[in-house]
PyMOL CGO cylinders between C-alpha atoms (Angstrom):
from pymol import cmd
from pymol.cgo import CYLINDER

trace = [
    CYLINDER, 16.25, 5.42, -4.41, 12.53, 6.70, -3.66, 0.3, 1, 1, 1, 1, 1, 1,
    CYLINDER, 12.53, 6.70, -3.66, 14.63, 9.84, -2.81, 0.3, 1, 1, 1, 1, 1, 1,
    CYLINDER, 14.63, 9.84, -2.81, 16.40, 10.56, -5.90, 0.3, 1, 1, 1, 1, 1, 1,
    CYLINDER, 16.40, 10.56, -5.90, 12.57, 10.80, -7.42, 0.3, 1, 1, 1, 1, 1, 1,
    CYLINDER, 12.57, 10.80, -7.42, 12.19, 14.04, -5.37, 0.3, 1, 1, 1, 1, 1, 1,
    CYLINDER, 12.19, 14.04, -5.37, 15.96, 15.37, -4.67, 0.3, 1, 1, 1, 1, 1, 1,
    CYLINDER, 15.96, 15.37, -4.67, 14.76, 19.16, -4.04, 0.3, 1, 1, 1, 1, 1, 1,
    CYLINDER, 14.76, 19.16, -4.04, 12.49, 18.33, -1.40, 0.3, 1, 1, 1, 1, 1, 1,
    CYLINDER, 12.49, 18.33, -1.40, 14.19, 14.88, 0.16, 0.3, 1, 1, 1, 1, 1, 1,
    CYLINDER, 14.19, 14.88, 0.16, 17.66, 15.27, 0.06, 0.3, 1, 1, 1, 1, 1, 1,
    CYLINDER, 17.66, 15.27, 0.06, 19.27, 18.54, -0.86, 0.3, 1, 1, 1, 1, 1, 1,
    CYLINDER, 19.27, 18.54, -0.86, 17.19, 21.28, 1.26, 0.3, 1, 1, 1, 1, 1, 1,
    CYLINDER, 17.19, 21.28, 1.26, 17.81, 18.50, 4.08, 0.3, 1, 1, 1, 1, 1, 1,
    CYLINDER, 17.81, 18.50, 4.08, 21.84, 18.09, 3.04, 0.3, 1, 1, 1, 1, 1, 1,
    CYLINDER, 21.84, 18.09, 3.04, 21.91, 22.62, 2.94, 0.3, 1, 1, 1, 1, 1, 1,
    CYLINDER, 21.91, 22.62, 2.94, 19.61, 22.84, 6.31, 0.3, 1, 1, 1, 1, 1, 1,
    CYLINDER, 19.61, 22.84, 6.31, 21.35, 19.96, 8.54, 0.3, 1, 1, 1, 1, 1, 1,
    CYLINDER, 21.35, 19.96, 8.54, 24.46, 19.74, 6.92, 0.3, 1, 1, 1, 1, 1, 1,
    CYLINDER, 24.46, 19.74, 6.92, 25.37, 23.31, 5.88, 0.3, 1, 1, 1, 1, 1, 1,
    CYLINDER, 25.37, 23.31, 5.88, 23.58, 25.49, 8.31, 0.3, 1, 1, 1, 1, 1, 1,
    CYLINDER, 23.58, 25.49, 8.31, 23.28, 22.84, 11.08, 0.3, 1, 1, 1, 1, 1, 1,
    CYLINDER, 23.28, 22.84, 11.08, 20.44, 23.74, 11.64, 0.3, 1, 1, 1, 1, 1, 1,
    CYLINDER, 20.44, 23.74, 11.64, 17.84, 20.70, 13.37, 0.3, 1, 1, 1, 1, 1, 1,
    CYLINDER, 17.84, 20.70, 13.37, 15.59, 19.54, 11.08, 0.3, 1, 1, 1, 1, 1, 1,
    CYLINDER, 15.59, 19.54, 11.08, 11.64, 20.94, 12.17, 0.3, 1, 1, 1, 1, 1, 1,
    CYLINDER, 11.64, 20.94, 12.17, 9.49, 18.03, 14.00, 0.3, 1, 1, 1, 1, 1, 1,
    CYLINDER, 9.49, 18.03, 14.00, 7.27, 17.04, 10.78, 0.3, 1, 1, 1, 1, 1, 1,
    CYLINDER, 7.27, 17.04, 10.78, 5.32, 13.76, 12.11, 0.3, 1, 1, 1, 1, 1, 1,
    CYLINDER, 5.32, 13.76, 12.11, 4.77, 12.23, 8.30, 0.3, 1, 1, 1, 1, 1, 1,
    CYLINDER, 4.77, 12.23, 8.30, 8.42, 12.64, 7.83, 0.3, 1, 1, 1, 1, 1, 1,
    CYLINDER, 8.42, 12.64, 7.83, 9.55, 10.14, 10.39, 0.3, 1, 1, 1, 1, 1, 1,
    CYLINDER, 9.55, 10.14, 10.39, 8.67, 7.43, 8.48, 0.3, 1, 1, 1, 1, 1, 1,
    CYLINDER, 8.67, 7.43, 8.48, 11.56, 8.01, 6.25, 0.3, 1, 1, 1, 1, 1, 1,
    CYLINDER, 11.56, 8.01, 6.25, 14.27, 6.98, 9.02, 0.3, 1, 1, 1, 1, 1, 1,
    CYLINDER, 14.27, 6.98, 9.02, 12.55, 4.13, 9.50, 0.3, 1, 1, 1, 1, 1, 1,
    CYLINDER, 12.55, 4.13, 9.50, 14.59, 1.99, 6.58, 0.3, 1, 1, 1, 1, 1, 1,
    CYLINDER, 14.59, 1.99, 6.58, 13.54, -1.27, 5.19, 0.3, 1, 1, 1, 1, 1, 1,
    CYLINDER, 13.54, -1.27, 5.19, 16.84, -3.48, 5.94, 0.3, 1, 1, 1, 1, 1, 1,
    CYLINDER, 16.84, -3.48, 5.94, 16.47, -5.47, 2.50, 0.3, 1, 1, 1, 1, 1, 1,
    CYLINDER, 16.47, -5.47, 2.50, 18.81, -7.80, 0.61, 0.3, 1, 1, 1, 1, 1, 1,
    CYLINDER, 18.81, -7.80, 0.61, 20.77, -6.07, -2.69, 0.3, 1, 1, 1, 1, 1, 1,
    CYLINDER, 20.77, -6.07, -2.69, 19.61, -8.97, -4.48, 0.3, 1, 1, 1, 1, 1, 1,
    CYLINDER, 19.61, -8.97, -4.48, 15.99, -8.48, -3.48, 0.3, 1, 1, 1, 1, 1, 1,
    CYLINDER, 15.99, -8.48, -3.48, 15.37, -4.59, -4.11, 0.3, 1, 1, 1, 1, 1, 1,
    CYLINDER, 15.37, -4.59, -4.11, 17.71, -5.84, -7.61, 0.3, 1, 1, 1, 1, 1, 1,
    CYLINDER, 17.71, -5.84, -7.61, 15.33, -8.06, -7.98, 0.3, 1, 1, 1, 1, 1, 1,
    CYLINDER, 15.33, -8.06, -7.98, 12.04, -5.40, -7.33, 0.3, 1, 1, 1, 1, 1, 1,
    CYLINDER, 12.04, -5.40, -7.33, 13.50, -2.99, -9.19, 0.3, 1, 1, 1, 1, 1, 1,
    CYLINDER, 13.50, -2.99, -9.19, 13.55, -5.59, -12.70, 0.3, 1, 1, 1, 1, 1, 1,
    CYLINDER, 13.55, -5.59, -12.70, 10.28, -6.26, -11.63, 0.3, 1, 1, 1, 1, 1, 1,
    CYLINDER, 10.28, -6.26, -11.63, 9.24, -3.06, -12.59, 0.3, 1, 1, 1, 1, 1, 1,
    CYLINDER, 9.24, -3.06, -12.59, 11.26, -1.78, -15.03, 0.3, 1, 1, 1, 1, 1, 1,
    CYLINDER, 11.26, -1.78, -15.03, 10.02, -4.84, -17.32, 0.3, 1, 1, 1, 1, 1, 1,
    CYLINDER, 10.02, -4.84, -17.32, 6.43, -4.59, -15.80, 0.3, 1, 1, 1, 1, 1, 1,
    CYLINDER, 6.43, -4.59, -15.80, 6.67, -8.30, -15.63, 0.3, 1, 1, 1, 1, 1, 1,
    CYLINDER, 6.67, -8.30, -15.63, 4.21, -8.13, -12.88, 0.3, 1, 1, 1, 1, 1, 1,
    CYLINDER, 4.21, -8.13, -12.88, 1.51, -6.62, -15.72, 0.3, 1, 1, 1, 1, 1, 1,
    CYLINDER, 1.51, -6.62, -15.72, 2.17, -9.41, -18.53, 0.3, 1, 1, 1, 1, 1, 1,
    CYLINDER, 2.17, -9.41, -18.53, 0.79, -12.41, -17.57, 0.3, 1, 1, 1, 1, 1, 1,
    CYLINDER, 0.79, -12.41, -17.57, 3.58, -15.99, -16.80, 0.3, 1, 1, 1, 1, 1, 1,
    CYLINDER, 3.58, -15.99, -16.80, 6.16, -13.16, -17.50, 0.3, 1, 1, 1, 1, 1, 1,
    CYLINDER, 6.16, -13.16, -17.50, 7.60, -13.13, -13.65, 0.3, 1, 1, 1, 1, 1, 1,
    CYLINDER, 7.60, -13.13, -13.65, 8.07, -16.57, -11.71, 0.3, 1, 1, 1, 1, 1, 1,
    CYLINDER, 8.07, -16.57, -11.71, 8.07, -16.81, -7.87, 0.3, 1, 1, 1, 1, 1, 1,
    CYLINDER, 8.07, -16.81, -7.87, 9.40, -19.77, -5.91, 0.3, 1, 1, 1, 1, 1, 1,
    CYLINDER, 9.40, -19.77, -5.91, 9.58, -21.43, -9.87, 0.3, 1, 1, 1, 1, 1, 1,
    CYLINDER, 9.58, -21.43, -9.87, 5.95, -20.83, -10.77, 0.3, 1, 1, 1, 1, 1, 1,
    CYLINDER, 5.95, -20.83, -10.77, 4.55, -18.41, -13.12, 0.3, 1, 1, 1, 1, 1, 1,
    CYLINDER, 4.55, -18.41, -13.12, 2.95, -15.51, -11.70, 0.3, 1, 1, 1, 1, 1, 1,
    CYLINDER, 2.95, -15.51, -11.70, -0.96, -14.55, -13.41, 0.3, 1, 1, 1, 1, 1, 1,
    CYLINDER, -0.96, -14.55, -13.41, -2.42, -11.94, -11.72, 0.3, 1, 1, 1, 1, 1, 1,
    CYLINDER, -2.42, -11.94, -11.72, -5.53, -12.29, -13.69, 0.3, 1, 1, 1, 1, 1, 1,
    CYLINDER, -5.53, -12.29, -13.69, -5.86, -16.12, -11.94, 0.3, 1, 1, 1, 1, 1, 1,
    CYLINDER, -5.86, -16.12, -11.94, -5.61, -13.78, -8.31, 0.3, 1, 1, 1, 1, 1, 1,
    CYLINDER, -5.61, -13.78, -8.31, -9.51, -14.05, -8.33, 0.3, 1, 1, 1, 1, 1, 1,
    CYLINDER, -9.51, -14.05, -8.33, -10.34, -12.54, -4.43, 0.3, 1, 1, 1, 1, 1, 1,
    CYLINDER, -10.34, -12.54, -4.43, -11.81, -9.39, -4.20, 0.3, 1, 1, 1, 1, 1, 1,
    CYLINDER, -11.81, -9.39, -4.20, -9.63, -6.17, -3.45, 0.3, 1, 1, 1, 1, 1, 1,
    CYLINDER, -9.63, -6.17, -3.45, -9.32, -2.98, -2.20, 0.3, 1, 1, 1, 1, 1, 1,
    CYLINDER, -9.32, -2.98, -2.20, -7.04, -0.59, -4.14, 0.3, 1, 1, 1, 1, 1, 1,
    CYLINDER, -7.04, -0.59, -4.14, -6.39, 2.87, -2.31, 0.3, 1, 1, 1, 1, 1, 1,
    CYLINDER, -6.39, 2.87, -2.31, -4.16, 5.25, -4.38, 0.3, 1, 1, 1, 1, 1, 1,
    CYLINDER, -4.16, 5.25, -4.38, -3.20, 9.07, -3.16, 0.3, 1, 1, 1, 1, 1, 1,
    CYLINDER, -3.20, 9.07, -3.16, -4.30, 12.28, -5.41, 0.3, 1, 1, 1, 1, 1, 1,
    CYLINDER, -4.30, 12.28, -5.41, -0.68, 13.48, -4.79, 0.3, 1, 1, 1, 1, 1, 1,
    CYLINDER, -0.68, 13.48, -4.79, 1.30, 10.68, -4.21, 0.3, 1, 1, 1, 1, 1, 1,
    CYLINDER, 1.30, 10.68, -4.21, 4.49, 11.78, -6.03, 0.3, 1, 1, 1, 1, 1, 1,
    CYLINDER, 4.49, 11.78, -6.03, 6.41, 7.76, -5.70, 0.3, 1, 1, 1, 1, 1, 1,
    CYLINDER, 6.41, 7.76, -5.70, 3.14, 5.96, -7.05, 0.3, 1, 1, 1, 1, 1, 1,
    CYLINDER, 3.14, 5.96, -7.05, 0.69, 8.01, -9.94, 0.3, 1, 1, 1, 1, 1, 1,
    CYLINDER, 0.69, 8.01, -9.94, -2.89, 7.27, -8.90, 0.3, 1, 1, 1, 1, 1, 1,
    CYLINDER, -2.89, 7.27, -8.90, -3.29, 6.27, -12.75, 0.3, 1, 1, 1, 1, 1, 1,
    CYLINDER, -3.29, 6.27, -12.75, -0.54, 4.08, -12.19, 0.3, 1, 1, 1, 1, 1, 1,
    CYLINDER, -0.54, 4.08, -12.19, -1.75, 1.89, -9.30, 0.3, 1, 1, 1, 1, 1, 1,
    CYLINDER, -1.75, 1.89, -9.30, -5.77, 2.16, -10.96, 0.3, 1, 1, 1, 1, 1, 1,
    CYLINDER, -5.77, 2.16, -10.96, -4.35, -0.27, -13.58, 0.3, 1, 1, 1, 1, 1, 1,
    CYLINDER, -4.35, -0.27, -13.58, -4.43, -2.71, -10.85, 0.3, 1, 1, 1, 1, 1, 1,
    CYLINDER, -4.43, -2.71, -10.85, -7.73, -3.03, -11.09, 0.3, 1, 1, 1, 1, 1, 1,
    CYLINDER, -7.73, -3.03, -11.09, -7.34, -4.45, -14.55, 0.3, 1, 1, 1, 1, 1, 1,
    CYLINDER, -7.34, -4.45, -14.55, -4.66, -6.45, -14.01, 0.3, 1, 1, 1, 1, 1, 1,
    CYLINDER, -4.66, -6.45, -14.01, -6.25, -8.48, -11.07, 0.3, 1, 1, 1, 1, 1, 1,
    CYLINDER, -6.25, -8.48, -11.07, -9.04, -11.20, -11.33, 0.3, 1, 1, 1, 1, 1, 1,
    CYLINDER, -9.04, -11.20, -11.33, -11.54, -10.73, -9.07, 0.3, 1, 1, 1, 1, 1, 1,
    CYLINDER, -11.54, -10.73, -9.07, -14.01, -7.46, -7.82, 0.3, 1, 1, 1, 1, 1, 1,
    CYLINDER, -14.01, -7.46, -7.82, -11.69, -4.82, -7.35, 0.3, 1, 1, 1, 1, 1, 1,
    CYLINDER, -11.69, -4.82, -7.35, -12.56, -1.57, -5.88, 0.3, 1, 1, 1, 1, 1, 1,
    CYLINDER, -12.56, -1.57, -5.88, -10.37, 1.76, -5.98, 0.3, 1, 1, 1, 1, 1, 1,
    CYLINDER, -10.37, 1.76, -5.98, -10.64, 4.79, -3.32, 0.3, 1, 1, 1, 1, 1, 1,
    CYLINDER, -10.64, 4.79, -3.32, -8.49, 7.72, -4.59, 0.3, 1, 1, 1, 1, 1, 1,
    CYLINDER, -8.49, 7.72, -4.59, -7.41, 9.66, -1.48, 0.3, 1, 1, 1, 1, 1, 1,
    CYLINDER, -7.41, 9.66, -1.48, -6.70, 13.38, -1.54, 0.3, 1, 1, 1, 1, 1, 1,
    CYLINDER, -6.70, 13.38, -1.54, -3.60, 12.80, -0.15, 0.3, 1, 1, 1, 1, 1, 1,
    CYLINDER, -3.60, 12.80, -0.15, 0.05, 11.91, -0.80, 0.3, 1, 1, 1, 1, 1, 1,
    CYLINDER, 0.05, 11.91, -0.80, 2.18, 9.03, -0.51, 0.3, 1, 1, 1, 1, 1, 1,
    CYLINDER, 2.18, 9.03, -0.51, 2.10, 8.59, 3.17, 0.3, 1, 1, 1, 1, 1, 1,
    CYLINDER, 2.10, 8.59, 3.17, -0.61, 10.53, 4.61, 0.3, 1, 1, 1, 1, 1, 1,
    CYLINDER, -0.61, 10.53, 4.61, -3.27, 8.46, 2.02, 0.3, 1, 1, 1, 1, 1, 1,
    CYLINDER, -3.27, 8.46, 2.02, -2.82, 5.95, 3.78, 0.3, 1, 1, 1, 1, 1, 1,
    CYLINDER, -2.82, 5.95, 3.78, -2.36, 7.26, 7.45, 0.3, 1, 1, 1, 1, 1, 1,
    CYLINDER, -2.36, 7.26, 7.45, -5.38, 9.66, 7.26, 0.3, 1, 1, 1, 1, 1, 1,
    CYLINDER, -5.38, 9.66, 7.26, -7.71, 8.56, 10.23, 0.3, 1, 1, 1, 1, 1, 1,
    CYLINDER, -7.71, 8.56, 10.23, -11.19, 8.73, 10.76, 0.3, 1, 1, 1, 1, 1, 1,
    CYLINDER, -11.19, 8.73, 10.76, -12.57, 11.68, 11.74, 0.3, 1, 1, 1, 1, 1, 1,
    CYLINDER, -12.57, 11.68, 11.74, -10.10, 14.23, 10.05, 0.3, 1, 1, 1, 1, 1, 1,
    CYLINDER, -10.10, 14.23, 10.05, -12.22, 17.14, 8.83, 0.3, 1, 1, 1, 1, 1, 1,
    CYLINDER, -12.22, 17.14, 8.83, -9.58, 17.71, 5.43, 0.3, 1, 1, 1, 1, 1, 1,
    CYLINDER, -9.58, 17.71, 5.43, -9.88, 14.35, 4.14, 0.3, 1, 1, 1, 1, 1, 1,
    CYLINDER, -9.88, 14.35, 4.14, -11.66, 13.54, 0.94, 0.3, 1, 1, 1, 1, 1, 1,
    CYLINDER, -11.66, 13.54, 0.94, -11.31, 10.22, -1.10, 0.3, 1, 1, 1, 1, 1, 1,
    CYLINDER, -11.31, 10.22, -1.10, -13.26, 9.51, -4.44, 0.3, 1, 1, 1, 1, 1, 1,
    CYLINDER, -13.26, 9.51, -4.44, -14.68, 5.97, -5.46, 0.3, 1, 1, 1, 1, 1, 1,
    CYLINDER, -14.68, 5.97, -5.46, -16.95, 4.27, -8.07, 0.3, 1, 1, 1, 1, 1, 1,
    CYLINDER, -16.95, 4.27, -8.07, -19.37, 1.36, -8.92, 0.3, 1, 1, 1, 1, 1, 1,
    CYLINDER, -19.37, 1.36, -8.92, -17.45, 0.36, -12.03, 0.3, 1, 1, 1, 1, 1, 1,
    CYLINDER, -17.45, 0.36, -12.03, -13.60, 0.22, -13.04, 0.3, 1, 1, 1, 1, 1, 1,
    CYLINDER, -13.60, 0.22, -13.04, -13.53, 0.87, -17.09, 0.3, 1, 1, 1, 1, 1, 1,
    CYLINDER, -13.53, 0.87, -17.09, -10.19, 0.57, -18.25, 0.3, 1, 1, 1, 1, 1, 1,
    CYLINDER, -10.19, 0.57, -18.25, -9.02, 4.17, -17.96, 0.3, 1, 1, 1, 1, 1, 1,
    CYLINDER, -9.02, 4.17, -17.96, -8.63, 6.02, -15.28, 0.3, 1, 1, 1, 1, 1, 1,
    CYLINDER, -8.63, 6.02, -15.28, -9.70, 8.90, -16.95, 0.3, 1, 1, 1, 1, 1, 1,
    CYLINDER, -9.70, 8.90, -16.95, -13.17, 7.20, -17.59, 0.3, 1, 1, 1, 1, 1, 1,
    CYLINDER, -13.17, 7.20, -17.59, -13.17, 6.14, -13.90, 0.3, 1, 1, 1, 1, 1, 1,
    CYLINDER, -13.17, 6.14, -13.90, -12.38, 9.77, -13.01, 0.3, 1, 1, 1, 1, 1, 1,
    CYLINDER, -12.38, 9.77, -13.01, -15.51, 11.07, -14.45, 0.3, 1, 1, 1, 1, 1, 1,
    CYLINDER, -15.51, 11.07, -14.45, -17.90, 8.44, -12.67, 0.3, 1, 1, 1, 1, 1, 1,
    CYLINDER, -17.90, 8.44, -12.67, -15.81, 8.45, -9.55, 0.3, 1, 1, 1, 1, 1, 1,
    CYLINDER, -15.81, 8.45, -9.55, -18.13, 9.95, -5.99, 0.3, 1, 1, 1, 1, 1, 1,
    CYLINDER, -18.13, 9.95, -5.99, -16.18, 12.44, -3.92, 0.3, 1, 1, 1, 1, 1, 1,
    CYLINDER, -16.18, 12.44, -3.92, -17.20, 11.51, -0.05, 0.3, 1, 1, 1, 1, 1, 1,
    CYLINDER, -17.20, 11.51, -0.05, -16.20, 13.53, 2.65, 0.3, 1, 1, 1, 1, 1, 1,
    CYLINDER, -16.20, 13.53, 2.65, -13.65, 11.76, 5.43, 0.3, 1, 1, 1, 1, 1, 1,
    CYLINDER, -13.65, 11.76, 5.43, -11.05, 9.23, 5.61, 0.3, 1, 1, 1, 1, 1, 1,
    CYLINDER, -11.05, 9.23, 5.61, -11.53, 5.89, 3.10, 0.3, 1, 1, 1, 1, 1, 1,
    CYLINDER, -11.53, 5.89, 3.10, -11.19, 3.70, 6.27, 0.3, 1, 1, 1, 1, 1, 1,
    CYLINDER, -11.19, 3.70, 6.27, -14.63, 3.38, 6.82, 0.3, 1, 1, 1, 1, 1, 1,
    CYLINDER, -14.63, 3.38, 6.82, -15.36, 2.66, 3.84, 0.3, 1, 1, 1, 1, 1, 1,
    CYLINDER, -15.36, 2.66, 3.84, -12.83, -0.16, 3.75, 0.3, 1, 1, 1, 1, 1, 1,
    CYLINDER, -12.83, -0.16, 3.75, -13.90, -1.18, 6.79, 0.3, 1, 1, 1, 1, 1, 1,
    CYLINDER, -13.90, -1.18, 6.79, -17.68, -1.67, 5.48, 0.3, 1, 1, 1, 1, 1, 1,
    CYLINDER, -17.68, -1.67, 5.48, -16.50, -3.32, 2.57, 0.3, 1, 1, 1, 1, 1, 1,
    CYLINDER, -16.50, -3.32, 2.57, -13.78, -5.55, 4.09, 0.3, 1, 1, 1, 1, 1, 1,
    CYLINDER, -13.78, -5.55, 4.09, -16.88, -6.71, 6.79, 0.3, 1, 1, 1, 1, 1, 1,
    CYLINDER, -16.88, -6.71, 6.79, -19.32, -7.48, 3.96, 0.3, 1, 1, 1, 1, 1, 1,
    CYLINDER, -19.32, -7.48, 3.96, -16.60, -10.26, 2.56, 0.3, 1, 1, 1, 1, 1, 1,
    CYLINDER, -16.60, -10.26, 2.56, -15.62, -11.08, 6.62, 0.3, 1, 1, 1, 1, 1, 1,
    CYLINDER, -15.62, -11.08, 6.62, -18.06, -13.98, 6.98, 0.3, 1, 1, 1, 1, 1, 1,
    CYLINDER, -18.06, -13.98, 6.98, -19.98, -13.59, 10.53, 0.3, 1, 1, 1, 1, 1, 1,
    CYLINDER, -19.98, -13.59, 10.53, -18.55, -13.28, 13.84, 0.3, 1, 1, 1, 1, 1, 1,
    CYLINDER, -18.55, -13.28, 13.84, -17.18, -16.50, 15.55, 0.3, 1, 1, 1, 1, 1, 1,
    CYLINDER, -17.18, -16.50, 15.55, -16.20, -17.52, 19.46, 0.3, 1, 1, 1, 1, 1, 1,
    CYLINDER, -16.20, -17.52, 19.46, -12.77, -17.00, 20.04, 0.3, 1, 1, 1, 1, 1, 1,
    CYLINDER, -12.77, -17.00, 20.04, -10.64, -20.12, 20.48, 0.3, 1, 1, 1, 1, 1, 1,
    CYLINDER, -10.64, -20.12, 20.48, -10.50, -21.58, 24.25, 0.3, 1, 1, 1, 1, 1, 1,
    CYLINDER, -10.50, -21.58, 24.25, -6.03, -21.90, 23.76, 0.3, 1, 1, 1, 1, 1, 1,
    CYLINDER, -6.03, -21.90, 23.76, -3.54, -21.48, 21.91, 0.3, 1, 1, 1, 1, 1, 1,
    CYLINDER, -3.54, -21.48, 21.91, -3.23, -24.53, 18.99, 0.3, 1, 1, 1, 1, 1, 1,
    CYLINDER, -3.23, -24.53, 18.99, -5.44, -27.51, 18.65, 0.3, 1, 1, 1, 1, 1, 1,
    CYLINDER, -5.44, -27.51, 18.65, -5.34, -31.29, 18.72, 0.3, 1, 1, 1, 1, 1, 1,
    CYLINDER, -5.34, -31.29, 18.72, -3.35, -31.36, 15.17, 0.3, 1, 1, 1, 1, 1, 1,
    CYLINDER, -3.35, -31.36, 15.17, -1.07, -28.55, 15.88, 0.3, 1, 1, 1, 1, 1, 1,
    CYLINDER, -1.07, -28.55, 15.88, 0.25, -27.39, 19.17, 0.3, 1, 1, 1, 1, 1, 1,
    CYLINDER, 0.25, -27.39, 19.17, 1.46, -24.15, 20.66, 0.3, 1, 1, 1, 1, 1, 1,
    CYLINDER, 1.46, -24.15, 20.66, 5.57, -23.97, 19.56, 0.3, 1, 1, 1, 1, 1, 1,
    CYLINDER, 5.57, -23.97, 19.56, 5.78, -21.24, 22.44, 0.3, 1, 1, 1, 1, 1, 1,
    CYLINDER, 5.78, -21.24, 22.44, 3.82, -18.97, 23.80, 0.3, 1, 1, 1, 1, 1, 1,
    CYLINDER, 3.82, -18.97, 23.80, 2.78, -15.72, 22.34, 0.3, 1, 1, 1, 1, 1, 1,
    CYLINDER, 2.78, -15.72, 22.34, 4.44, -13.65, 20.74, 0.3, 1, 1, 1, 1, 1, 1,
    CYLINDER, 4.44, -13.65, 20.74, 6.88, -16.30, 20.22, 0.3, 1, 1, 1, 1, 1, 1,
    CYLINDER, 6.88, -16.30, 20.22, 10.32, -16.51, 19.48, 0.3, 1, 1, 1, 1, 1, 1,
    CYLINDER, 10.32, -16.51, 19.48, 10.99, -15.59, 16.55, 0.3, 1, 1, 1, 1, 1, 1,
    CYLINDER, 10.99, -15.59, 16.55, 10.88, -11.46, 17.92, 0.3, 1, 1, 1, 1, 1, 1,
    CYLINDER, 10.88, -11.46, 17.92, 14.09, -12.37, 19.46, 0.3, 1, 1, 1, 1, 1, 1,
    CYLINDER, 14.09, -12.37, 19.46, 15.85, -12.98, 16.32, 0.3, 1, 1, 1, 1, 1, 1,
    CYLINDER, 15.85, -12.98, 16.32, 18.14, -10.16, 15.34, 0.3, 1, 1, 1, 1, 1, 1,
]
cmd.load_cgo(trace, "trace")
């Protein structure tokens, strides 16, 4: 489906180079997340997809999971919204109304990437650029003009800000489980054995 968004660039110069010409596709690292497919249920991505086309997600008690009423509003934790410049399956505008659909202290970093390499863009890479600001108004537009360009990947800063609402550091646990709850097997369990 995501696809179908882009068909010049994702499927038909792959169908004319591979297909066609036979030729082997180039190695193209950010690419190779596309073979690996999400192995979901028709009746799940039917369900995703009438999540957004009636943006049930955006009016509040509109969308129910497990039989209750979903309020994103009442979600009142703090978050950290990261959006890319380019991103060509998600418009950064698009994902910045997030931060006026949830409850609690929001904060958006606007990478000067795309889709994928937003949010795989490490530390240290000389290119990157994100932009963020003190205050979300409703627009993006508004935000846009407030918004601080900083230099580097957006991991440190969500790093800084995921440490400030981390609590302090605490010992480790002697075992596995506790008095109340024991170990069901040891780690990593068995559940990676289910196919």
């Amino acid at each position: 489906m995501f696809a179908w968004l882009r068909p010049g660039d994702l499927i038909w110069t792959y169908w004319v180079n591979n297909y066609l010409q036979g030729q082997a596709p180039p190695p193209f690292d950010i690419l190779y997340w596309n073979a690996d497919t999400t192995r979901m249920p028709a009746a799940l991505h039917r369900d995703f997809i009438e999540l957004v086309l009636d943006r049930a997600l955006a009016k509040p008690d509109t969308a129910t999971m497990l039989g209750s009423p979903v309020d994103l509003s009442r979600v009142d934790v703090d978050a950290y919204v990261i959006a890319g410049v380019a991103d060509h399956l998600c418009p950064w505008q698009a994902c910045y109304r997030t931060t006026q659909l949830l409850g609690g202290d929001v904060r958006f970093a606007l990478s000067s990437s795309g889709h994928i390499a937003s949010m795989v863009n490490p530390p240290g890479n000389k290119k990157a650029r994100f932009q963020v600001s003190a205050t979300s108004p409703a627009d993006p537009r508004d935000w846009l003009k407030t918004a601080e360009t900083v230099p580097g990947s957006w991991w440190p800063d969500y790093s800084s800000w995921l440490a400030a609402r981390s609590g302090g550091e605490t010992d480790r646990p002697g075992g596995l489980g506790s008095t109340q709850f024991s170990p069901l097997d040891a780690a990593p369990g068995l559940y990676v054995l289910d196919r």
